[in-house]
C-alpha positions as a LaTeX table, in Angstrom:
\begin{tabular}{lrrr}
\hline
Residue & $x$ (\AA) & $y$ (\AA) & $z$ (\AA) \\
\hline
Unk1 & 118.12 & 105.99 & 92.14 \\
Unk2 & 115.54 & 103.60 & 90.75 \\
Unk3 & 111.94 & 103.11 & 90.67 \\
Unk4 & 110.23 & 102.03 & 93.67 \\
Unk5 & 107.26 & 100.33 & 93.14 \\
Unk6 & 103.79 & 100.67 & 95.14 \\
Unk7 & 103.18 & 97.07 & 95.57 \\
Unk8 & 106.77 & 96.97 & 97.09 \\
Unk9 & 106.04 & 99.48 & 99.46 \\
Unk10 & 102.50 & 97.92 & 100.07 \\
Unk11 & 104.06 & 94.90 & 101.13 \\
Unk12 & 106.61 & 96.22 & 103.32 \\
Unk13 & 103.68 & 97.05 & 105.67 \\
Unk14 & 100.80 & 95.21 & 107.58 \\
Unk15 & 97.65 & 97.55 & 109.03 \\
Unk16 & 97.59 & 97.75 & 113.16 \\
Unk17 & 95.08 & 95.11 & 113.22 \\
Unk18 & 97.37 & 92.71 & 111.65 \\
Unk19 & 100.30 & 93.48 & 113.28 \\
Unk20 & 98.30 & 93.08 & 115.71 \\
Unk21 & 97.77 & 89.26 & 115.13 \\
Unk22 & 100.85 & 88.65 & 114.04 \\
Unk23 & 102.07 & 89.31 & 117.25 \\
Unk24 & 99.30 & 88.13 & 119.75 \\
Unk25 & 98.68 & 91.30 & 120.94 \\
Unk26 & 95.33 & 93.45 & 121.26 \\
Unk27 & 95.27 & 96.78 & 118.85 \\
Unk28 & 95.49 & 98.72 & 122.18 \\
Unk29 & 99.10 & 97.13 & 123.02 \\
Unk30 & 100.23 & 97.45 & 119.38 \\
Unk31 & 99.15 & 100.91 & 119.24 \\
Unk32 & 101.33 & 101.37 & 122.34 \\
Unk33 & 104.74 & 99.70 & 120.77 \\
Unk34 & 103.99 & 102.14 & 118.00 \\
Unk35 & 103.97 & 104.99 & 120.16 \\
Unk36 & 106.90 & 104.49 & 122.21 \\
Unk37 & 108.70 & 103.71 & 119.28 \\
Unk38 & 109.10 & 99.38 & 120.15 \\
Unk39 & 107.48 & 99.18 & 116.06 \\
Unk40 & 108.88 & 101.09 & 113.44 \\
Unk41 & 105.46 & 102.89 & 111.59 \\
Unk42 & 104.16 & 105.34 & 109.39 \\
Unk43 & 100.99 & 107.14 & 109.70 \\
Unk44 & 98.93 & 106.87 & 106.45 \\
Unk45 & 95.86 & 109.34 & 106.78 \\
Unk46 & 94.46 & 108.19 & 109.95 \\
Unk47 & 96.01 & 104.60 & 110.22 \\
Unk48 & 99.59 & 103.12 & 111.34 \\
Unk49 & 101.58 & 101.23 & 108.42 \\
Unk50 & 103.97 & 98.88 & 110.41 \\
Unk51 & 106.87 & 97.78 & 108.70 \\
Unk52 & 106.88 & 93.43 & 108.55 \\
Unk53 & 110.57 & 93.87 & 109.16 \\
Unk54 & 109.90 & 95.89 & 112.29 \\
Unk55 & 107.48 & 93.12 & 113.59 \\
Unk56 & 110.29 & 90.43 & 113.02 \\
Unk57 & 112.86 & 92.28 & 114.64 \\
Unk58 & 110.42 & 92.85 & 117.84 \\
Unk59 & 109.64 & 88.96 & 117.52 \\
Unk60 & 112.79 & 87.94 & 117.51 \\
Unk61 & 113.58 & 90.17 & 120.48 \\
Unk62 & 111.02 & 88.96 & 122.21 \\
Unk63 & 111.92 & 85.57 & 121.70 \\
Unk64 & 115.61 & 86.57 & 123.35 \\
Unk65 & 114.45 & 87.91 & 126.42 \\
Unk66 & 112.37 & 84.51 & 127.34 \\
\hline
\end{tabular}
């Protein structure tokens, strides 16, 4: 397998706050998609890591259902 590189990973993921605006939604809501499982995430110490492609797919979604 090869290398994976930390600014790879890094930029795989946005903080709760900016998923957060990215989406339009308060951290409360966000933090509530992460928790029943809507976002794909990863807890890093005391934060939530949300993966970008996780925020597309749940845009795009979104954008189906209207």
């Amino acid at each position: 397998m090869g290398k994976v590189r930390v600014t790879e990973v890094v930029g795989a993921y946005v903080d709760t706050k900016e998923a957060a605006r990215l989406l339009g939604y308060t951290l409360q809501h966000t933090r509530l998609l992460i928790r029943t499982g809507q976002l794909k995430a990863i807890k890093f110490g005391r934060d939530w890591m949300i993966e970008r492609k996780s925020i597309a797919d749940f845009s795009a979604q979104r954008s189906m259902e209207r």
